[in-house]
N, C-alpha and C positions, 0 to 999 in steps of 0.2 A: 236286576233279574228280569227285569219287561221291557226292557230298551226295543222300539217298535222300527220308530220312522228314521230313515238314513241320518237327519237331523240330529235326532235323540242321541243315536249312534254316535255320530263326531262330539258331541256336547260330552257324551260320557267318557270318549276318551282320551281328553283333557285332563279330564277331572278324578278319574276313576282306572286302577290298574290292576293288573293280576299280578302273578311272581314271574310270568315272562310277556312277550311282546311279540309282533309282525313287524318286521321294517317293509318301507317301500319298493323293496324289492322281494318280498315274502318270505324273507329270513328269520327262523325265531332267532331272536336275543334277550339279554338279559333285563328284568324290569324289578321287580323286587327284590326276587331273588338272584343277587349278586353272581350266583351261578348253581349246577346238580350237576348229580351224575345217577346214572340209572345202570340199574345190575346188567348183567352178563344176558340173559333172559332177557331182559325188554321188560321187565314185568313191573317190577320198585325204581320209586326216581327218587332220589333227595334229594331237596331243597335247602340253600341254604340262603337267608335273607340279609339285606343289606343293614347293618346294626342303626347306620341313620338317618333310614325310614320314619317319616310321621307321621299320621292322619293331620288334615288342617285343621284339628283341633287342638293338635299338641302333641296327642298319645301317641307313643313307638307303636309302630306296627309288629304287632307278634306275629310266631305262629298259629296260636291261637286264633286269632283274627281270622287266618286264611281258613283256616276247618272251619270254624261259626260260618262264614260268610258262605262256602260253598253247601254247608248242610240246609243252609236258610234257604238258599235257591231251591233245591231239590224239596224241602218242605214247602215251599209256597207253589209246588208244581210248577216253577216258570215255561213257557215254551223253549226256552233252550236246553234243558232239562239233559237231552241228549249227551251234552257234551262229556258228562261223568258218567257214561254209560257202562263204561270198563272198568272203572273203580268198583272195589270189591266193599258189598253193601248198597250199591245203589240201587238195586230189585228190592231190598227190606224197605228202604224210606219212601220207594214210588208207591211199592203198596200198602204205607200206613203202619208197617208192624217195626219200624223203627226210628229214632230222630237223628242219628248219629252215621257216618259212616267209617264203618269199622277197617276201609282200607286206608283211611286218614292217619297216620300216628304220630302226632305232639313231641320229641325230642326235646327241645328247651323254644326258649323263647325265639330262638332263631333259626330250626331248623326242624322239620316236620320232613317224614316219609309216606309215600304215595303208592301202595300195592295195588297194581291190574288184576283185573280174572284170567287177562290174556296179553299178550302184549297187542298194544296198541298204535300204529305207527302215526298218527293225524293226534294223540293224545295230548303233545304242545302244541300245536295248531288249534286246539282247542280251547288250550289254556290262556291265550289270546287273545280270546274275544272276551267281550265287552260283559257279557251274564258270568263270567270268572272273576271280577274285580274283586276285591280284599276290601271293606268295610271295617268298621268300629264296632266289636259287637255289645262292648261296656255302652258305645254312646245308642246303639240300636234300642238294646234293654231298655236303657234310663228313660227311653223318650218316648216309645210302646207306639201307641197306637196316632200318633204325634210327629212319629219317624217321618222324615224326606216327606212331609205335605207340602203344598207349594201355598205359598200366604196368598191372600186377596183383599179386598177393600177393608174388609173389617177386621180380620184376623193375620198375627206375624208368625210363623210360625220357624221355629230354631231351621237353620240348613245343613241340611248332613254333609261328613265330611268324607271326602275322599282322599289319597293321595297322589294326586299329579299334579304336573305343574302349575296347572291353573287351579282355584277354589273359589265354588260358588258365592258369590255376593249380593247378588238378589233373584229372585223367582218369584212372579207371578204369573199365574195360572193361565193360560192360553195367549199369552199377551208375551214376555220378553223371560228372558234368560241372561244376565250380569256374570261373566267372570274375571275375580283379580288374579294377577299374578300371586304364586306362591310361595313367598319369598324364602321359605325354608326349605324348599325343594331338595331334595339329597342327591339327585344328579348333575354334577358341578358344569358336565358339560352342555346342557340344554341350551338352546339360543332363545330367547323369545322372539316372537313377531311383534309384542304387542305388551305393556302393562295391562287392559283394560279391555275385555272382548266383552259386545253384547249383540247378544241374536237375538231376534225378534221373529217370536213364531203365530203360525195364522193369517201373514197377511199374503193378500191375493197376489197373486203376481203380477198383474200389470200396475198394482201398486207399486210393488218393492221394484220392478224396472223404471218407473217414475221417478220414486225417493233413488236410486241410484244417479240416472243421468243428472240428478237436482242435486247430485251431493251429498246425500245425507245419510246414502249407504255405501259402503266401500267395498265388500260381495254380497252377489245375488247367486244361489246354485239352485240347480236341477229344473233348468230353462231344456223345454225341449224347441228346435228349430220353429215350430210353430210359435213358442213365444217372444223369439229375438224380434223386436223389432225394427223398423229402420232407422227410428229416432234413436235406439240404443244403437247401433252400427254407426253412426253418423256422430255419435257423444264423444267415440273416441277411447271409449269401453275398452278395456282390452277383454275380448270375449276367447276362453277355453274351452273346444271341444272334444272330448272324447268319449267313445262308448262308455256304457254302462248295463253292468247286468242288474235289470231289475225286470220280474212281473211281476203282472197284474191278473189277477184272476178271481173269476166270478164262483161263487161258492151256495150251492143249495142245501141246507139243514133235510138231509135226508128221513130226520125223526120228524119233522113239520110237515101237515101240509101245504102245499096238493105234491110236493117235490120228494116224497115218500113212494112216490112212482117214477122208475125207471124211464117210462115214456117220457113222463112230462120233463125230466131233466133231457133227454136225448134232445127233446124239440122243440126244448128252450136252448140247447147250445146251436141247435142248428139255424135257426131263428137270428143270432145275434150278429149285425153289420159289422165285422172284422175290418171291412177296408173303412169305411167311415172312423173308427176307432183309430186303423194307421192313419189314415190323410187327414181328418178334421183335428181329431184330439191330441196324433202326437205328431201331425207335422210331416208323416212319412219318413219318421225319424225310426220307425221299429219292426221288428219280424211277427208274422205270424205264427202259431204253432200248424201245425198238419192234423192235428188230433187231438182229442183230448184222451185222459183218462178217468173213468167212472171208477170212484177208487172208493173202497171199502176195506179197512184196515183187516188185515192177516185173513182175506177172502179172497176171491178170482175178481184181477180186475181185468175189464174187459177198454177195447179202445175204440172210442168212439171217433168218427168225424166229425169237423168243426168248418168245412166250407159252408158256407153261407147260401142256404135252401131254402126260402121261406117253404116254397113247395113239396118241398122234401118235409119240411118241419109239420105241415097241417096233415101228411098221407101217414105222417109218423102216431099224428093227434087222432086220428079217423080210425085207423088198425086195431089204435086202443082202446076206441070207444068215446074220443073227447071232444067235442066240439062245440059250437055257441050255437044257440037261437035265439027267435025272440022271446021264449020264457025264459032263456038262461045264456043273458048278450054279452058275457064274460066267462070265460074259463074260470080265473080265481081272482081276488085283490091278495095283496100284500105288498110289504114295504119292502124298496132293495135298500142298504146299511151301505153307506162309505164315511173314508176320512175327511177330513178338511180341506185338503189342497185342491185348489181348483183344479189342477189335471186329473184328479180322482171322481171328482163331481163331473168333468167333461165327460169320461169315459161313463160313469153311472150312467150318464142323460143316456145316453147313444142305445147302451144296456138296455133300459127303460124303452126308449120309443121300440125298439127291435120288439120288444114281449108285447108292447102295449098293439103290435102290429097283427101278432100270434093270438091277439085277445083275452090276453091278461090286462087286470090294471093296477100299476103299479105307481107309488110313490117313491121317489128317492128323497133321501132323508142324509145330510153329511152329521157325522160328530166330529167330535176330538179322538183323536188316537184312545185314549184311556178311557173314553166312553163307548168307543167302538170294540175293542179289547174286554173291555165288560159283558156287552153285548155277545160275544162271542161263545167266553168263556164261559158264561151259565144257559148259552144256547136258548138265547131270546133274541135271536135273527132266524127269519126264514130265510132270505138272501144276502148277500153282502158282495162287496168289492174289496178286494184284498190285496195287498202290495208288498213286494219280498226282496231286496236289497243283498243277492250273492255274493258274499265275499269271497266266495271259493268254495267248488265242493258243486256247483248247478244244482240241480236238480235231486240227487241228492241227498243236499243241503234243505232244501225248499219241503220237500214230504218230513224229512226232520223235523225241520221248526217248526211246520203246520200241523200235524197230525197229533191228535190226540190219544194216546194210545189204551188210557183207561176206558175211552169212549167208544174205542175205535171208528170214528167220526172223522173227517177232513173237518177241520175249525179254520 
């Protein structure tokens, strides 16, 4: 239901499925469910599941399962939340006055119906991704507040199950991720790559290019050209390039100060070194935008510039009445919020010295995904750095998964 960082993403979907699937050529096919058909209208799909499906715990995967697992999502408010937007019921459960959705219907253990409010043509595209996966909800209950924790030095905590072909076998907590093959796999034709995958998350990268060319890693992803270096070129690496959609965007808690002012977000975007960000941070490996937008959910959003003005940014700060002296030789302090990845922390810095130029002073601070994510969600970030992995859909996609709608807040 919180699957964040592109990471998290491939780990989960291994491990973890819905009732259908993307191939690499962005074809839905069949994943649990063996196959549907959907009315005349566009509006009801049925599902019908494959009888020998199992969680890696054992248990057949019902249909059961699939209604618990998608009601859980929409009750935990996940950020992907959108994706059952068409499903009839999903207005009761986002605002509280339901736990159920009433466009789910239970058939038997192996086939459940799915009524729209409309048809919806992206609605298997949706089912797809990774916050639609089909969980245990016997093992959810049994485990309560114990569920999917990740163990650490002192504490083992049970591993939740999924169904794909890999199952988790060890997890600790900022450090590595273990998975085996699953040897009961119900789809006969799977190939593996591998009995035995273990990712290891949090390490910097010019580490994991070291432990690579030394042997002790066999991939390293989301190297941007700034970090290939000549020693990995010369290893013998075979290095894969190809774009990717992902941003990164800087975000101001509109309800905090001093960014509760229009101004000061207009002359902090304008303020922030764009080209430094392409050339230092990612290598001249990426696009700028042209604009931004000052977005206020279901209000007038207006579109702002994002060329790079310091002097534009201080006549912006002066108009409004803002500026430093020596009884008051900073605009404001606060913290900017990022992840863990040093390309995430490169960009912060860059962010950072840009405001600190404008006469703010700011601290960057990295977490983990799920501390950062925290931070977010109860809106105990003034500023943050934020990173969005498109699978389809741009932009979008992107105001979907970010926007908060109870809030109507950009998170």
């Amino acid at each position: 239901a919180h699957l964040y960082s592109p990471t998290e993403i491939a780990i989960g979907k291994l491990v973890y499925q819905g009732v259908v699937a993307m191939d690499a050529d962005g074809e839905i096919v069949a994943a649990l469910a063996r196959n549907w058909t959907v009315s005349e209208d566009g509006r009801t799909y049925t599902f019908h599941l494959h009888s020998g499906a199992t969680f890696h715990n054992g248990n057949a995967v019902t249909a059961y399962d699939v209604k618990y697992s998608w009601e859980r999502m929409l009750r935990q408010n996940s950020p992907s939340s959108y994706i059952f937007a068409s499903v009839q019921g999903y207005d009761r459960i986002r605002s509280g006055n339901s736990t159920t959705l009433s466009g789910v219907e239970v058939l038997d253990d192996r086939t459940l119906t799915v009524t729209l409010s409309e048809s919806d043509d992206q609605f298997l595209a949706n089912l797809s991704l990774p916050a639609a996966s089909v969980l245990n909800g016997e093992e959810i209950t049994s485990q309560g507040d114990d569920f999917a924790r990740p163990s650490d030095d002192r504490t083992a905590y049970a591993l939740p199950s999924g169904t794909g072909p890999y199952r988790l076998t060890e997890w600790l907590t900022g450090e590595s991720v273990v998975l085996g093959l699953y040897d009961d796999y119900y789809d006969a034709d799977f190939e593996p790559v591998a009995r035995r995958l273990e990712f290891y998350i949090g390490l910097e990268r010019d580490m994991a290019v070291s432990r690579l060319i030394g042997g002790r890693l066999d991939v390293v992803t989301g190297l941007t050209p700034a970090l290939i270096s000549t020693d990995l070129e010369r290893s013998g690496a075979i290095i894969r390039r190809e774009p990717s959609r992902d941003f990164y965007f800087l975000v101001f808690n509109i309800f905090r100060e001093p960014f509760n002012s229009a101004a000061l977000r207009e002359a902090a975007a304008a303020s922030i070194d764009v080209e430094a960000i392409l050339n230092e941070a990612l290598g001249g490996s990426a696009l700028a935008p042209e604009s931004f937008v000052d977005y206020f959910y279901e209000q007038n959003q207006s579109e702002v510039s994002v060329t790079t003005d310091p002097a534009h940014a201080q006549e912006i700060l002066a108009q409004a009445g803002y500026g430093i002296s020596e009884e008051n030789p900073v605009l404001a302090s606060f913290q900017l919020d990022c992840g863990p990845s040093a390309l995430e922390v490169a960009i912060a810095q860059i962010c950072a010295d840009s405001l600190r130029d404008l006469g703010f002073e700011v601290e960057v601070v990295s977490h983990s995904y799920r501390e950062l994510r925290n931070l977010v969600r109860t809106g105990n970030t003034t500023v943050y750095l934020g990173s969005f992995t498109d699978d389809g859909g741009g932009l979008n996609s992107f105001f979907a998964q970010t926007v908060d709608h109870r809030r109507q807040n950009v998170i």
